[in-house]
Each structure stands twice: as structure tokens, then as C-alpha cells.
N, C-alpha and C positions, 0 to 999 in steps of 0.2 A: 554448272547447269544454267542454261538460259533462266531468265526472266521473265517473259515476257513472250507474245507468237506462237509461231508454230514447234512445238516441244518436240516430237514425236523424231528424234534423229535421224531416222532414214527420210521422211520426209522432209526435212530442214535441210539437208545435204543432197537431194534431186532437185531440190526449187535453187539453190543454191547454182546448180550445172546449167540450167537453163538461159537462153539465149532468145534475141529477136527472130521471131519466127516459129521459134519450136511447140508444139501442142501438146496440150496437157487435157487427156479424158479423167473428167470429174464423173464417175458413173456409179448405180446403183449396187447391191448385192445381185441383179439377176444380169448383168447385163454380159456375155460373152469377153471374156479380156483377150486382147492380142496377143498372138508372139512376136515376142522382140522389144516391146519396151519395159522400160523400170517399169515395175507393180510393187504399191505404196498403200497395204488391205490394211486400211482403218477399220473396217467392221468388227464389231463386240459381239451384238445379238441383233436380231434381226431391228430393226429401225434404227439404230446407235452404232455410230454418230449418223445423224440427221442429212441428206444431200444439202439442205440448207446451209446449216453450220461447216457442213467442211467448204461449199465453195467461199460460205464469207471470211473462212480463214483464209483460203487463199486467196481472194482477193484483197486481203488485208497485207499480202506478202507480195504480190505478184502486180506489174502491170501486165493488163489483158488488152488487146487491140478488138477484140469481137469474141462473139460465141456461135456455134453453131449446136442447133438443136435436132430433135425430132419434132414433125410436125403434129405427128398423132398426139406429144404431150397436149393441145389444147385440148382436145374430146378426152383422152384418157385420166389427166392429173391435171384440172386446170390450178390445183394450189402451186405445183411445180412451173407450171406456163405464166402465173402470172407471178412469180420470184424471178425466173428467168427476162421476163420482158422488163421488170424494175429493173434487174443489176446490169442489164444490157439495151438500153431504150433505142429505138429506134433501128438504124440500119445496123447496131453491132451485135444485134443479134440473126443468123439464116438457120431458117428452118426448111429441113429435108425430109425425105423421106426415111424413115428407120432404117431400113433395110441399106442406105446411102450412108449412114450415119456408121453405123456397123463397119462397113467397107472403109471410112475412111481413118477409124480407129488405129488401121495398121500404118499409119503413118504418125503417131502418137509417139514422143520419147517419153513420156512420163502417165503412168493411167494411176489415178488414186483410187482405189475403192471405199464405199460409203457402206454403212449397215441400213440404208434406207430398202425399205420395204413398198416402195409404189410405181406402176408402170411410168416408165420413161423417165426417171428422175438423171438424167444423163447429158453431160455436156461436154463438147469438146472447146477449149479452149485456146488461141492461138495469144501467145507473149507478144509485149510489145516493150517499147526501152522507155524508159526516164528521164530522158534527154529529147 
């Protein structure tokens, strides 16, 4: 048994597969999932685990080159908009329109689901290398 990261096997072994370039939607309990990519549903009960705590575990696993958002999170959930603009400052974060965001989900290899419970807690992640 590991020690230490992310425990949850299926999810340790999709971050594992991942390459430069490929995207990874970090999304809420409400948010519509894709066909076609890995689905990785951490959700317990409704708010558990937290959108917060699951992106800082994977960013604790993963290099990310950017995020792309929804832009309603600033009016709708500014505690989510303003976590998002700390872990992604500046230009690595673009915010779209939802309905954009939605649409580009289906190009996602990997969606994790959160048991968060608040509009727009949802992010698409694109990988970046270590080198």
C-alpha cells in the first residue's frame, strides 16, 4: 500500500497514464460528465471530498501548464474563483463561458468527480512535463 499521495487506486493509476497535453476535468457532483473519458467519482456525500482538496491533491501529483474555468464561477462561487486564481495566477488560468466549458469536457482523458456541492466548482486541467 502506498504511503503517502494520492491512495485511491484507480485514481493513482489514470494520473499515472497521463502525458503532455492531455486534460484532466476536475468537476463538481452537478456537472454533466463526458462519454469517452476515464471517470475517477470520488464523491462520498454531498460536499466530500471538497473541489478544493481534490485539485490540491492533484496538483500535488501532477504538473499542470494552465486551467481553464467558467467565468460565471466569479458571480456564482467567488470562494471557488478566488482558489482557482491563487492555484493558477495570472495567464494560467482562461475563463469561458460554461456552456464552452461543457463542450470542451469531451476532449478530457481523465474527469475526476468531487462531492462538492457549489455552482461551478469545475476545472479543466491541461498536463504539462517536468522537464
Amino acid at each position: 500500500m502506498k504511503k503517502a499521495g494520492i491512495l485511491n487506486r484507480h485514481l493513482a493509476g489514470a494520473l499515472a497514464e497521463l502525458g503532455h497535453g492531455d486534460r484532466v476535468l476536475v468537476c463538481d457532483a452537478g456537472m454533466p460528465l463526458p462519454d469517452g473519458p476515464r471517470v475517477v467519482d470520488l464523491a462520498f456525500v454531498a460536499g466530500v471530498p471538497t473541489f478544493a482538496q481534490v485539485l490540491d491533491g492533484l496538483l500535488a501529483e501532477l504538473v499542470v501548464e494552465g486551467a481553464v474555468a467558467a467565468r460565471e464561477v466569479r458571480e456564482a462561487n467567488p470562494g471557488t474563483a478566488a482558489l482557482l486564481e491563487r492555484r493558477f495566477p495570472g495567464p494560467a488560468l482562461h475563463l469561458i463561458a460554461h456552456e464552452e466549458l461543457k463542450e470542451r469536457t469531451a476532449g478530457a482523458r481523465l474527469v475526476v468527480r468531487t462531492g462538492e456541492a457549489s455552482p461551478y466548482a469545475n476545472a479543466l486541467l491541461t498536463c504539462g512535463v517536468f522537464f
